[in-house]
C-alpha positions in Angstrom: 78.5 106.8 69.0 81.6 109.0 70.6 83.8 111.7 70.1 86.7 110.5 67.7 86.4 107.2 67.7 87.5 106.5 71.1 84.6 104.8 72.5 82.1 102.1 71.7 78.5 101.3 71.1 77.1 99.2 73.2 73.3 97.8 73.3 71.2 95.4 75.4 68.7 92.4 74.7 67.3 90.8 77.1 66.6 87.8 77.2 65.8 86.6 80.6 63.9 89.8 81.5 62.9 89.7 85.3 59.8 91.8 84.0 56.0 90.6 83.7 54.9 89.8 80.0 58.8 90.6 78.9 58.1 94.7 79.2 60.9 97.0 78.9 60.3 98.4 82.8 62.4 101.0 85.0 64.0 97.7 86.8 64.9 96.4 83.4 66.7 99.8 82.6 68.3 100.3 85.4 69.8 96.7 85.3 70.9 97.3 82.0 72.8 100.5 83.7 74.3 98.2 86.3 75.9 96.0 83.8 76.9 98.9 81.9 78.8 100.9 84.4 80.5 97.6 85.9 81.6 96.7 82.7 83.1 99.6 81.2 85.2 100.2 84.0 84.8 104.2 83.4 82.1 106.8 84.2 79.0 105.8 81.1 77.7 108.7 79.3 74.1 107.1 77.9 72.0 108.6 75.4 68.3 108.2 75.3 65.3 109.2 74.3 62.9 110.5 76.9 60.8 107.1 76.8 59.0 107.2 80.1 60.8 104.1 81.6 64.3 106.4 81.1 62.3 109.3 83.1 60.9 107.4 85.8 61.3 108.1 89.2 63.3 104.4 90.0 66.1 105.3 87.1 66.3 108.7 88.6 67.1 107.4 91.9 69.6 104.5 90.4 71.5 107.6 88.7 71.5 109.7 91.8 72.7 106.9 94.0 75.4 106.1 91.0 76.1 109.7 89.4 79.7 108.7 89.8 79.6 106.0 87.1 75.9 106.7 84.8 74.9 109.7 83.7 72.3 110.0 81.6 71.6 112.6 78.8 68.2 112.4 77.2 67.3 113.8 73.4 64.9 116.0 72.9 61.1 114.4 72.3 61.3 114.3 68.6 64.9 114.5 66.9 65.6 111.6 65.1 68.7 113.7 63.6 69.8 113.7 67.3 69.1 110.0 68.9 71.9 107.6 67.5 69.9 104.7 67.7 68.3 106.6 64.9 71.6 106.8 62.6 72.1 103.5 63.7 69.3 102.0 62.4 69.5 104.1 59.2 72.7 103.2 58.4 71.7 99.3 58.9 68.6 100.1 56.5 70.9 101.5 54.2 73.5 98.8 53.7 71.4 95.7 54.8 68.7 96.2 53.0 68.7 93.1 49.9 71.8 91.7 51.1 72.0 88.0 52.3 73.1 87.1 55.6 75.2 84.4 55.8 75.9 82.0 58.9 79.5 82.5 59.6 81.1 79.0 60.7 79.2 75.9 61.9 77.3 76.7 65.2 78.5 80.1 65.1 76.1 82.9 66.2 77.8 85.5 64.2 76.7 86.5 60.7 78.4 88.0 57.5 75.8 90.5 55.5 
C-alpha cells in the first residue's frame, strides 16, 4: 500500500524457515527485513501490527543497527481499518471468493482467478 501509487506491496513466505517447528520468530523477521531493504534499493517503510515477534528486543536492535534502510511503523493493537494486510485480505475475500483459479500455462506457478 503507498502514497499514489508509487510503490509496491511486497510480502514474504517462507519456506525454508531457519526456525524450530516452522514459527514465525524475531530471526525470521528480521531476515525477512534484510532481504527487504537489500532489495528495494531505497530506505523500507514497513507496516505492522504490534505482534510480539515485530516488538521484540532482536528486531529492535536489527532496526537500530539499520535505521538507515528499515524503519518500522506499527498499527495500533486493534484497527483492522488501519493494517493493510487487512484491506488486503478483504479485498481478496471480496473478489476471489466463488471464482475458479485457473493454472496459467503448463508448469507455470502463476494462476488466473
Amino acid at each position: 500500500m503507498t502514497l499514489r501509487g508509487l510503490g509496491s506491496l511486497r510480502l514474504c513466505v517462507e519456506t525454508d524457515d531457519p526456525s524450530p517447528l516452522g514459527k514465525f520468530t524475531s530471526q525470521v523477521f528480521c531476515a525477512f527485513l534484510d532481504r527487504l531493504a537489500r532489495r528495494a534499493g531505497l530506505k523500507v517503510h514497513v507496516i505492522a501490527d504490534p505482534y510480539p515477534v515485530h516488538r521484540s528486543p532482536a528486531v529492535r536492535a536489527r532496526l537500530a543497527a539499520n535505521a538507515e534502510r528499515v524503519e518500522l511503523h506499527l498499527t495500533p493493537g486493534y484497527s483492522p481499518e488501519l493494517n493493510p494486510g487487512e484491506l488486503l485480505n478483504a479485498d481478496l475475500k471480496h473478489h476471489v471468493h466463488g471464482a475458479r483459479a485457473t493454472l496459467c500455462g503448463t508448469g507455470s506457478r502463476s494462476w488466473r482467478l
